[in-house]
LUMKOLPA-412092 format. One record per residue (C-alpha): residue in three letters; chain; z, x, y. Coordinates in pm, 1 decimal, padded with zeros to 6 digits. Layout:
<pt><r>ALA</r><c>A</c><w>Z</w><u>X</u><v>Y</v></pt>
...
END
This chain:
<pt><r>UNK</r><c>A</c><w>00000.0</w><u>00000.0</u><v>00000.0</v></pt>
<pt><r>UNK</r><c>A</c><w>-00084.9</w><u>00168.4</u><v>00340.3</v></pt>
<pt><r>UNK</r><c>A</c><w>00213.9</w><u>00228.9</u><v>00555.1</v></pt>
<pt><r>UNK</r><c>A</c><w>00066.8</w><u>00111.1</u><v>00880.1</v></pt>
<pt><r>UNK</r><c>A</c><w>-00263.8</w><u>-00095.4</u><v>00943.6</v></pt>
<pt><r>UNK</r><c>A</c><w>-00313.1</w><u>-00175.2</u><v>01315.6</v></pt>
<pt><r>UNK</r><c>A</c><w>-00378.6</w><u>-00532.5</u><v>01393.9</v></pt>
<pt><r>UNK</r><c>A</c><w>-00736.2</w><u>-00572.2</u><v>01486.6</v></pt>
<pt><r>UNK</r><c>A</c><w>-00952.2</w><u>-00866.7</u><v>01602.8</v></pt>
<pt><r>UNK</r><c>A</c><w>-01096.5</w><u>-01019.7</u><v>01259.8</v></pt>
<pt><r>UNK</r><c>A</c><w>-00940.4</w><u>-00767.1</u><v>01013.1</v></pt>
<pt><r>UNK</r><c>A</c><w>-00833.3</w><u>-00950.8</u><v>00678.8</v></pt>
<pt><r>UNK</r><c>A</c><w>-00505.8</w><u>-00774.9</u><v>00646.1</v></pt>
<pt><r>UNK</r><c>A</c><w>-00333.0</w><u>-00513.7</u><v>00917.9</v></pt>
<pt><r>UNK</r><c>A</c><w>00049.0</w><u>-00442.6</u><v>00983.3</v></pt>
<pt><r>UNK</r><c>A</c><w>00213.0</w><u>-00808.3</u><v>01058.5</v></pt>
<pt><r>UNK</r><c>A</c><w>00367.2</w><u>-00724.4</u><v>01442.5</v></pt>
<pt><r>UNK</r><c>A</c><w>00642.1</w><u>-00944.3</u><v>01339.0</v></pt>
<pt><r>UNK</r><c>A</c><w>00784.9</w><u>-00856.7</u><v>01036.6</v></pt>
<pt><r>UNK</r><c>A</c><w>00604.6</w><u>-00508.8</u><v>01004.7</v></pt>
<pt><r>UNK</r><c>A</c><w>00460.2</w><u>-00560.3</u><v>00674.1</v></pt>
<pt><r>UNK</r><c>A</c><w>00107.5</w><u>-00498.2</u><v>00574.7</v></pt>
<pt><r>UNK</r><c>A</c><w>-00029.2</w><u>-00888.7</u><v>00480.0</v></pt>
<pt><r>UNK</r><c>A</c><w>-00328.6</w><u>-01072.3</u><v>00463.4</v></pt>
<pt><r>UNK</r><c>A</c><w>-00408.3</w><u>-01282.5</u><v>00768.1</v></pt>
<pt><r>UNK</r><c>A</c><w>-00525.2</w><u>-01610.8</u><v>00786.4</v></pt>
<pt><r>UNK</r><c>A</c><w>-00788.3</w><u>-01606.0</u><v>01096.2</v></pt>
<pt><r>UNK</r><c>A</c><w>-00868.1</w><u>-01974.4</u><v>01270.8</v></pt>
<pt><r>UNK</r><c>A</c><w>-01118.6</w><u>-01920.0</u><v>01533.4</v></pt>
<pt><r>UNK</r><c>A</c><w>-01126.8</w><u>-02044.4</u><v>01783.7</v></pt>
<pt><r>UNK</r><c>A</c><w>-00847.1</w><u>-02212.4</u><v>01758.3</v></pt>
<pt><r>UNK</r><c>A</c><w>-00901.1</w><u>-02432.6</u><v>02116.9</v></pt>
<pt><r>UNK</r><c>A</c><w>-01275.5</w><u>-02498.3</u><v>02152.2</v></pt>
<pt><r>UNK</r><c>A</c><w>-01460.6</w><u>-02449.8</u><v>02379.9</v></pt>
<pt><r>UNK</r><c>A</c><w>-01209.2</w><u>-02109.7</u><v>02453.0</v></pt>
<pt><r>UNK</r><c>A</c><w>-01228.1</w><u>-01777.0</u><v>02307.5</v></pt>
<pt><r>UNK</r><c>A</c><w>-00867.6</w><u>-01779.9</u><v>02162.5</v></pt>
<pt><r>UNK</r><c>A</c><w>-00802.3</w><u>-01718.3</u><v>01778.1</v></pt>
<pt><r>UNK</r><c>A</c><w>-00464.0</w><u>-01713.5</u><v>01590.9</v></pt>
<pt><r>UNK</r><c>A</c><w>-00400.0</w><u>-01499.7</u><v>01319.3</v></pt>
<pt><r>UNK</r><c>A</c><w>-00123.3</w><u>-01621.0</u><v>01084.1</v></pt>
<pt><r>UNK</r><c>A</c><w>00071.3</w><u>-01382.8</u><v>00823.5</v></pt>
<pt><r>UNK</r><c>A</c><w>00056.9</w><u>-01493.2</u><v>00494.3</v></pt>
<pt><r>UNK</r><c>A</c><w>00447.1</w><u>-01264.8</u><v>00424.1</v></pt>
<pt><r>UNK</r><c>A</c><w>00665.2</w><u>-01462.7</u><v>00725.6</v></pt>
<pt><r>UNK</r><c>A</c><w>00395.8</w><u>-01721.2</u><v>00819.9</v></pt>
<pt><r>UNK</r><c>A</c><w>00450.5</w><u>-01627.7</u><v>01219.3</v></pt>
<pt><r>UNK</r><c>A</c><w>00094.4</w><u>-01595.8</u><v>01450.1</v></pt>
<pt><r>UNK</r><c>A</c><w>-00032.5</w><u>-01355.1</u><v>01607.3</v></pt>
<pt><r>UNK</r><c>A</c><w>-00280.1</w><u>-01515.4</u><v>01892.8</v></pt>
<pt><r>UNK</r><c>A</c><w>-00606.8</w><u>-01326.3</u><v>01991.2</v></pt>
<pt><r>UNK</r><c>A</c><w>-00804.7</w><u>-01389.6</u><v>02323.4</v></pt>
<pt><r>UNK</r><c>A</c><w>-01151.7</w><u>-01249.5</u><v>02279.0</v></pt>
<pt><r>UNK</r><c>A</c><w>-01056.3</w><u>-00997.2</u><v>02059.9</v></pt>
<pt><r>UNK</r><c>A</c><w>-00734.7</w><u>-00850.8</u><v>02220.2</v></pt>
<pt><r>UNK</r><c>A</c><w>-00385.3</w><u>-00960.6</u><v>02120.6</v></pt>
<pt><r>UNK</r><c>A</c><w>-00185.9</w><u>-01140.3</u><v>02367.8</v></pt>
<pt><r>UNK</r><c>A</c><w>00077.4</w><u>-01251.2</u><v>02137.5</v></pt>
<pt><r>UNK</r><c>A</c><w>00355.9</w><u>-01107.0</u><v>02050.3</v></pt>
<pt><r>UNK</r><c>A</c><w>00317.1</w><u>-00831.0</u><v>02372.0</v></pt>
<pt><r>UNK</r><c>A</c><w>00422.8</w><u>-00550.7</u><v>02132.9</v></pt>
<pt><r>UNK</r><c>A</c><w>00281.6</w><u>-00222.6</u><v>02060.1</v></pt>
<pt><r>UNK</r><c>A</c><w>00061.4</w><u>-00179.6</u><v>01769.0</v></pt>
<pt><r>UNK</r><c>A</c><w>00157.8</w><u>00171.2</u><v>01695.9</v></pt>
<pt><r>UNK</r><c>A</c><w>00377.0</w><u>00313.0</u><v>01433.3</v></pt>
<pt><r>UNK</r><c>A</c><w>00756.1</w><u>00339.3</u><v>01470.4</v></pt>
<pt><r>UNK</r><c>A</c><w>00766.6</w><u>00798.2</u><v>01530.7</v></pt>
<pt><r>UNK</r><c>A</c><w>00871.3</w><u>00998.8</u><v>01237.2</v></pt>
<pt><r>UNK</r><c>A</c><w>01218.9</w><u>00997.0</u><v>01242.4</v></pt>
<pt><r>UNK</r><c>A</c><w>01229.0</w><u>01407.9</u><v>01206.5</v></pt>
<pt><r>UNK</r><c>A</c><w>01067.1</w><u>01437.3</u><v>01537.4</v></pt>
<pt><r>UNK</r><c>A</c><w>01273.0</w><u>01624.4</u><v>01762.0</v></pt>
<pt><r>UNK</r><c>A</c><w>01464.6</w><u>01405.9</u><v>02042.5</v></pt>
<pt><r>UNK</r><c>A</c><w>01256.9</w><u>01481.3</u><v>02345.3</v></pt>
<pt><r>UNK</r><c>A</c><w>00937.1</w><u>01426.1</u><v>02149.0</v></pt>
<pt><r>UNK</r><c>A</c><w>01045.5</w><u>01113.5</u><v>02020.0</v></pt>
<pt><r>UNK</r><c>A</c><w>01111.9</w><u>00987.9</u><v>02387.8</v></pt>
<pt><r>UNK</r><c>A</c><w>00749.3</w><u>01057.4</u><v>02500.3</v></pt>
<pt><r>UNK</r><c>A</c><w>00623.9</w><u>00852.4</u><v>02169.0</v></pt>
<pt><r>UNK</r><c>A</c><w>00779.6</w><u>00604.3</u><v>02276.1</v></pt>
<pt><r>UNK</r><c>A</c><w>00694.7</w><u>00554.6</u><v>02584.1</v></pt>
<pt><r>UNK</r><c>A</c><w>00335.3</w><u>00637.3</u><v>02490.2</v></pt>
<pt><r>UNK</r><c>A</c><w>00391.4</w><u>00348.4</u><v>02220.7</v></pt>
<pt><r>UNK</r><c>A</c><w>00495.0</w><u>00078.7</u><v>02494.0</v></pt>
<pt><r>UNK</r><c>A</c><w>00207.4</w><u>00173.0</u><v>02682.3</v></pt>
<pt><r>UNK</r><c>A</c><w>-00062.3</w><u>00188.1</u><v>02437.1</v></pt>
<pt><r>UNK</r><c>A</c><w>-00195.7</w><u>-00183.4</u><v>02442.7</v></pt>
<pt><r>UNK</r><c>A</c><w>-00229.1</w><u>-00157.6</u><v>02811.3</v></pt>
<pt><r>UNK</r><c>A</c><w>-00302.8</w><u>00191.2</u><v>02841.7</v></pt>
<pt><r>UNK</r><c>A</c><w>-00433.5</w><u>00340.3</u><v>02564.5</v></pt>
<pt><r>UNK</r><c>A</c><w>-00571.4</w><u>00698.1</u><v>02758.3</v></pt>
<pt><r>UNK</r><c>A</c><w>-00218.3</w><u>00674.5</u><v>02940.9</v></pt>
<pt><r>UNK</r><c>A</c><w>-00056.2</w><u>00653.1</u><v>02575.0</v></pt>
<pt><r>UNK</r><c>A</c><w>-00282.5</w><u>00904.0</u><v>02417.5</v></pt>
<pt><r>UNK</r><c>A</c><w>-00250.5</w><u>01156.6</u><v>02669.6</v></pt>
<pt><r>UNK</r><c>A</c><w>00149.5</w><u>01101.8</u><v>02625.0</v></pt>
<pt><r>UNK</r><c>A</c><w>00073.2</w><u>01180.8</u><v>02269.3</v></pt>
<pt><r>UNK</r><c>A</c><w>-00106.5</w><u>01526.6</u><v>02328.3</v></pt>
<pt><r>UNK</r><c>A</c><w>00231.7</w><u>01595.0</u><v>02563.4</v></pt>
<pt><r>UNK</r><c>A</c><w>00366.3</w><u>01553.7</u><v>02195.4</v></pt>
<pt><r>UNK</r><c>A</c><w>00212.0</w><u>01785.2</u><v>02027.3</v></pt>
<pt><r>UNK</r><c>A</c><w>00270.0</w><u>02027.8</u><v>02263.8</v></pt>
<pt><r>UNK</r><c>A</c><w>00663.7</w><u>02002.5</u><v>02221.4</v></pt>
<pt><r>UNK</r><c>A</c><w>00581.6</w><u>01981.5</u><v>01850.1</v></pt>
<pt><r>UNK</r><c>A</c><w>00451.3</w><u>02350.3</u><v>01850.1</v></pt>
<pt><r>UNK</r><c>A</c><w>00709.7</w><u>02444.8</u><v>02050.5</v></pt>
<pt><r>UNK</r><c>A</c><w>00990.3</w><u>02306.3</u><v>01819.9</v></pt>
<pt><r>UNK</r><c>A</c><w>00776.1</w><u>02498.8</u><v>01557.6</v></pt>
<pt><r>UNK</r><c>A</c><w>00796.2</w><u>02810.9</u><v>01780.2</v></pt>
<pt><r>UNK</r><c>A</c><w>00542.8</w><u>02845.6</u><v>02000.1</v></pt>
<pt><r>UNK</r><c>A</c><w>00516.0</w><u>02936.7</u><v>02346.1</v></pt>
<pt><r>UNK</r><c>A</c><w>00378.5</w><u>02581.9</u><v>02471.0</v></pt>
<pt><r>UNK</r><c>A</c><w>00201.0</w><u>02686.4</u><v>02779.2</v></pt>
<pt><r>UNK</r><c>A</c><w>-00163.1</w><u>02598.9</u><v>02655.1</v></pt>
<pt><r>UNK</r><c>A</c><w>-00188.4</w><u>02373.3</u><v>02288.5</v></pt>
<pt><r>UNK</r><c>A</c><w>-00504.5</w><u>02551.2</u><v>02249.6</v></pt>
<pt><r>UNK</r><c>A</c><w>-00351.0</w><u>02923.6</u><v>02216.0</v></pt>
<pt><r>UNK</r><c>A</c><w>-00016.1</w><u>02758.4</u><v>01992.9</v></pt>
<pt><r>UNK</r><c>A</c><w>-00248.1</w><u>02642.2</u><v>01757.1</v></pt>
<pt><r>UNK</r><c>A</c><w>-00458.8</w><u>02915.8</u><v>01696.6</v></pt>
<pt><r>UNK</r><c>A</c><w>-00107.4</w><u>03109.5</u><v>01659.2</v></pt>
<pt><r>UNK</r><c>A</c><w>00038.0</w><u>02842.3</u><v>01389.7</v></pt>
<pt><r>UNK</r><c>A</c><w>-00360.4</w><u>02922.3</u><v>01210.0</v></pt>
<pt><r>UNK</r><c>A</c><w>-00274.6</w><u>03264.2</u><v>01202.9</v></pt>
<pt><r>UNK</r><c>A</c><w>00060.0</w><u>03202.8</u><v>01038.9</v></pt>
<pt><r>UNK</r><c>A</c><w>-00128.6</w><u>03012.9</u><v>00755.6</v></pt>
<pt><r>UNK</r><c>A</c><w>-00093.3</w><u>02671.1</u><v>00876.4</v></pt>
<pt><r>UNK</r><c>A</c><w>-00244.5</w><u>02440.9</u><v>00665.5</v></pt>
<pt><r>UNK</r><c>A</c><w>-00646.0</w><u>02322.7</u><v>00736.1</v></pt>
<pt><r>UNK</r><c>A</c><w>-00581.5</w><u>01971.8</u><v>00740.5</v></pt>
<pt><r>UNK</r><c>A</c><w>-00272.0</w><u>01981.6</u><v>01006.4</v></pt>
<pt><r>UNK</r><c>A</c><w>-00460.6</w><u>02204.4</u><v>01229.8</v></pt>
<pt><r>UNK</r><c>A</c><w>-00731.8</w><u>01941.6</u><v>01210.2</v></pt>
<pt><r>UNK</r><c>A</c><w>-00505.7</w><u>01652.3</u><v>01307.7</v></pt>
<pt><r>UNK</r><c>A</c><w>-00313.4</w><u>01868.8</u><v>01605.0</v></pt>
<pt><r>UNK</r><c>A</c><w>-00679.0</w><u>01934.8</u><v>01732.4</v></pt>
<pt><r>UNK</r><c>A</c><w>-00793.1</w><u>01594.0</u><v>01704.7</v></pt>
<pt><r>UNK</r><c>A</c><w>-00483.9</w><u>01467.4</u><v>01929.7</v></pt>
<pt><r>UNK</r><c>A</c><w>-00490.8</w><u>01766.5</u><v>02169.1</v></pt>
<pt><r>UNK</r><c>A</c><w>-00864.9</w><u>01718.5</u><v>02229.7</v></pt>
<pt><r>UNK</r><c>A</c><w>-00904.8</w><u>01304.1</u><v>02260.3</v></pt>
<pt><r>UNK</r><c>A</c><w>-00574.7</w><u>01329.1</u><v>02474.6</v></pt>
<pt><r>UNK</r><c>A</c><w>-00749.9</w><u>01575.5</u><v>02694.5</v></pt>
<pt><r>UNK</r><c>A</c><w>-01079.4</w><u>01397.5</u><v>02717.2</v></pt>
<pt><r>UNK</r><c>A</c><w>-00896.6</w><u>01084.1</u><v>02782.2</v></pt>
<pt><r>UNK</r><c>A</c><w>-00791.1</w><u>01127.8</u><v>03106.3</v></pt>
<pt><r>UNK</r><c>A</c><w>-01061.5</w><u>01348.5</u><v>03214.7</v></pt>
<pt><r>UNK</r><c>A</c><w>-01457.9</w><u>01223.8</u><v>03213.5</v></pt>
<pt><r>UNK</r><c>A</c><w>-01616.8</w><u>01280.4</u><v>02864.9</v></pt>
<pt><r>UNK</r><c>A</c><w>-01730.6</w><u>01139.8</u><v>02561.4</v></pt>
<pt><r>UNK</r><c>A</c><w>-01444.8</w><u>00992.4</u><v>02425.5</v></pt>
<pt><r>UNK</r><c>A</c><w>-01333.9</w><u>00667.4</u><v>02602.5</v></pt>
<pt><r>UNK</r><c>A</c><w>-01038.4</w><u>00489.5</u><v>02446.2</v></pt>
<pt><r>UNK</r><c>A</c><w>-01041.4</w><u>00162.3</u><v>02635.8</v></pt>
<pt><r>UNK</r><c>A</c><w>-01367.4</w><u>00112.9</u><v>02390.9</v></pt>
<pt><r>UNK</r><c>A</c><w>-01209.5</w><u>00203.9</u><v>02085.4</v></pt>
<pt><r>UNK</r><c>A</c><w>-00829.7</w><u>00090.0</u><v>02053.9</v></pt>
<pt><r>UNK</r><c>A</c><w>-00816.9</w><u>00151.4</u><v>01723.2</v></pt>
<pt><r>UNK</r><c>A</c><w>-00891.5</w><u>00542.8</u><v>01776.8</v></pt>
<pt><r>UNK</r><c>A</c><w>-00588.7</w><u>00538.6</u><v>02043.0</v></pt>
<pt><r>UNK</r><c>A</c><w>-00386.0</w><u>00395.8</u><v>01748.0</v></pt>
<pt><r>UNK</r><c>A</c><w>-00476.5</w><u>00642.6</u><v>01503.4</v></pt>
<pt><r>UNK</r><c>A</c><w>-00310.0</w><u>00865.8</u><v>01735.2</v></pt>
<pt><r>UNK</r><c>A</c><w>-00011.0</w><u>00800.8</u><v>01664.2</v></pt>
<pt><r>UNK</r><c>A</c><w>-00069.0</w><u>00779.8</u><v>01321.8</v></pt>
<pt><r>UNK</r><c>A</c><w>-00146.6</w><u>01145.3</u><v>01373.4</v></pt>
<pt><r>UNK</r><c>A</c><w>00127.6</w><u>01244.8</u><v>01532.4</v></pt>
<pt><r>UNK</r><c>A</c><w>00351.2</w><u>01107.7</u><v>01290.2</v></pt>
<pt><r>UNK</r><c>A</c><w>00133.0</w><u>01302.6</u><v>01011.0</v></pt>
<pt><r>UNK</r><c>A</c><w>00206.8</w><u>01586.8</u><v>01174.8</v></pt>
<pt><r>UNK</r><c>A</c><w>00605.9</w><u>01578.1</u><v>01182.4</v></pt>
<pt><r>UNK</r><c>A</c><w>00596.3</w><u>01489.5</u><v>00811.4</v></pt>
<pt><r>UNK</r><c>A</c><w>00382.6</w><u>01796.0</u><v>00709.1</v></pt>
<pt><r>UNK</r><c>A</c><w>00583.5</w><u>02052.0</u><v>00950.7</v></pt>
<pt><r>UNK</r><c>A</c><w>00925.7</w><u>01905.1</u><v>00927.8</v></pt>
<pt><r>UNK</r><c>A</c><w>00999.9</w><u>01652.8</u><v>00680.0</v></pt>
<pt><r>UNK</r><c>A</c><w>00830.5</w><u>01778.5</u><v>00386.8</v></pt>
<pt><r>UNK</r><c>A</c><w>00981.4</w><u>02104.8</u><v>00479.8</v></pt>
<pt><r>UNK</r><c>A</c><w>01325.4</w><u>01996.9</u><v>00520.7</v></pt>
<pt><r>UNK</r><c>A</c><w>01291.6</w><u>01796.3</u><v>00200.6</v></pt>
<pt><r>UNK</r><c>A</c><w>01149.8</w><u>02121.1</u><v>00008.9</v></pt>
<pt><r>UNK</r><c>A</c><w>01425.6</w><u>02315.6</u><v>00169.8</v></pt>
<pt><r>UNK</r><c>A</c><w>01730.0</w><u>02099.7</u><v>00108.3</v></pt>
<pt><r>UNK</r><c>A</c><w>01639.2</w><u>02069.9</u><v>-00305.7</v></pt>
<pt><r>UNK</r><c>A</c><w>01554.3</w><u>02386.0</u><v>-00349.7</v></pt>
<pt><r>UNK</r><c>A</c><w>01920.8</w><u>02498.1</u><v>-00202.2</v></pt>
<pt><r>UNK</r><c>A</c><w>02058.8</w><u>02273.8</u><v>-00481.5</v></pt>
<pt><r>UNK</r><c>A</c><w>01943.1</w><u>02523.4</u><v>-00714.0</v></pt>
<pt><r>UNK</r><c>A</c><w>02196.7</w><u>02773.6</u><v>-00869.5</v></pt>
<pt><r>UNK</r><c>A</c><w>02215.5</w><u>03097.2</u><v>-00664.3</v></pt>
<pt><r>UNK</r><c>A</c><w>02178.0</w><u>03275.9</u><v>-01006.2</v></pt>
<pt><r>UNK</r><c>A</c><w>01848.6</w><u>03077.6</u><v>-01015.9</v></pt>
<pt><r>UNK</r><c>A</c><w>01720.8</w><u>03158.4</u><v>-00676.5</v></pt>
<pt><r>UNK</r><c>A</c><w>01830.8</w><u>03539.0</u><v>-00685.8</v></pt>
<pt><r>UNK</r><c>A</c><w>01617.7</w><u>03514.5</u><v>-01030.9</v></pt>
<pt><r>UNK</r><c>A</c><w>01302.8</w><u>03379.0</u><v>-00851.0</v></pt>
<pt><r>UNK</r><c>A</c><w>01342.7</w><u>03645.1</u><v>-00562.5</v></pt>
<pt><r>UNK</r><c>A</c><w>01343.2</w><u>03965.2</u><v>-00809.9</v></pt>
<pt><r>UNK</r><c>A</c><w>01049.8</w><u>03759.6</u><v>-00941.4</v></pt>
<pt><r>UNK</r><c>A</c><w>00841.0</w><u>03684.8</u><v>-00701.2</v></pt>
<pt><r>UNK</r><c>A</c><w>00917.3</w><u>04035.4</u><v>-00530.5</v></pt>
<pt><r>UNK</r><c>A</c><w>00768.3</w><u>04204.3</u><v>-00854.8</v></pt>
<pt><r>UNK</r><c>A</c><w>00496.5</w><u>03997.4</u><v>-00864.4</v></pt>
<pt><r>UNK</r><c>A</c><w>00402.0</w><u>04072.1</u><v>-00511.8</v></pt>
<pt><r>UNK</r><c>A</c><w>00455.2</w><u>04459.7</u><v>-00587.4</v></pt>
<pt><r>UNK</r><c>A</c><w>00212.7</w><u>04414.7</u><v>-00864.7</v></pt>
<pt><r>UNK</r><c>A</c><w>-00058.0</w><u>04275.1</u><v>-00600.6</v></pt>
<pt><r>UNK</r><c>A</c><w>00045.1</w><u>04552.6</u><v>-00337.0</v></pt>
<pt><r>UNK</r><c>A</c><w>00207.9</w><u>04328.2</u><v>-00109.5</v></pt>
<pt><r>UNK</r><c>A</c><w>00505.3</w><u>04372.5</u><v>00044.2</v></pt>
<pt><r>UNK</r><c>A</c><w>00770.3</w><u>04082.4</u><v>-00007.0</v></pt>
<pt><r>UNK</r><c>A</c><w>00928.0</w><u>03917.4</u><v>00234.8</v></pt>
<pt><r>UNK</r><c>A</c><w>01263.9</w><u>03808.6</u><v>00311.8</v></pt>
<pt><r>UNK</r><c>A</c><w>01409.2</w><u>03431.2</u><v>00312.2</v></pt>
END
């Protein structure tokens, strides 16, 4: 089951924006004739959502994902706020988001003066393909948000809500799953661990490598 589907005009099942589960809608359209309003009903807690053209005007709340809840305190803040922005300003919100990603390399300790320059550090430290992909995908759409260029988010709300999505991606693969790694592994036996350091530090020696310390 996907963990967050943004509500969008028509879409047979999204995120419910009232009981946050992902359900099947049940679309009348339009639901006063000769108006362009629709109501979308969820099939899990039977509340509406209503639709005029093909924006949601009911309930007023974001469509974006609750953050991670491993994102450091001041990044969380600017989600937020980037979240109760993002159905009225999705550039404003998305350009909040890249503000996140620049704390998020800092927490992961980098200087933070240019996104560009942290990233291509965290590459050179071995970070993964995939999560330099998704910081460069938020760093670049928030820049080109608010300045003139290709990518224009007030035509493609769901893109501003992937964002977010994103970000949250992010803080799983450089926090939580690290924190989660880290806290079972130090349930081992030290015996154990001592073991798998004389281990792994012969096994590097056999490959010429020098080990490294944890």
């Amino acid at each position: 089951m996907p963990a967050y589907v943004a509500p969008k005009f028509k879409r047979a099942a999204f995120t419910c924006p009232h009981c946050t589960v992902y359900a099947q809608q049940q679309w009348e359209h339009p639901l006063v004739r000769p108006t362009s309003v629709s109501r979308a009903t969820c099939l899990i807690c039977g509340y509406p959502s209503i639709w005029f053209e093909e924006n949601m005007v009911f309930p007023l709340k974001s469509r974006a994902p609750l953050p991670n809840p491993d994102l450091p305190a001041d990044v969380k803040a600017d989600y937020m706020e980037a979240r109760s922005i993002a159905a009225t300003s999705p550039r404003g919100a998305a350009a909040l988001l890249r503000l996140c990603v620049q704390k998020l390399c800092i927490a992961l300790g980098e200087k933070g003066k240019r996104i560009d320059d942290d990233i291509a550090s965290l590459v050179g430290k071995g970070l993964d393909e995939r999560v330099q992909q998704m910081l460069d995908s938020v760093r670049v759409i928030g820049n080109e948000s608010v300045h003139p260029g290709q990518i224009d988010l007030r035509d493609d709300p769901e893109l501003a809500a992937t964002l977010f999505w994103l970000v949250n991606e992010i803080a799983d693969e450089m926090i939580t799953k690290p924190n989660r790694i880290t806290k079972v592994y130090g349930t081992l036996p030290q015996h154990q661990r001592d073991r798998i350091v004389a281990r792994n530090a012969k096994a590097l020696a056999a490959n010429g490598t020098a080990p490294t310390t944890s």
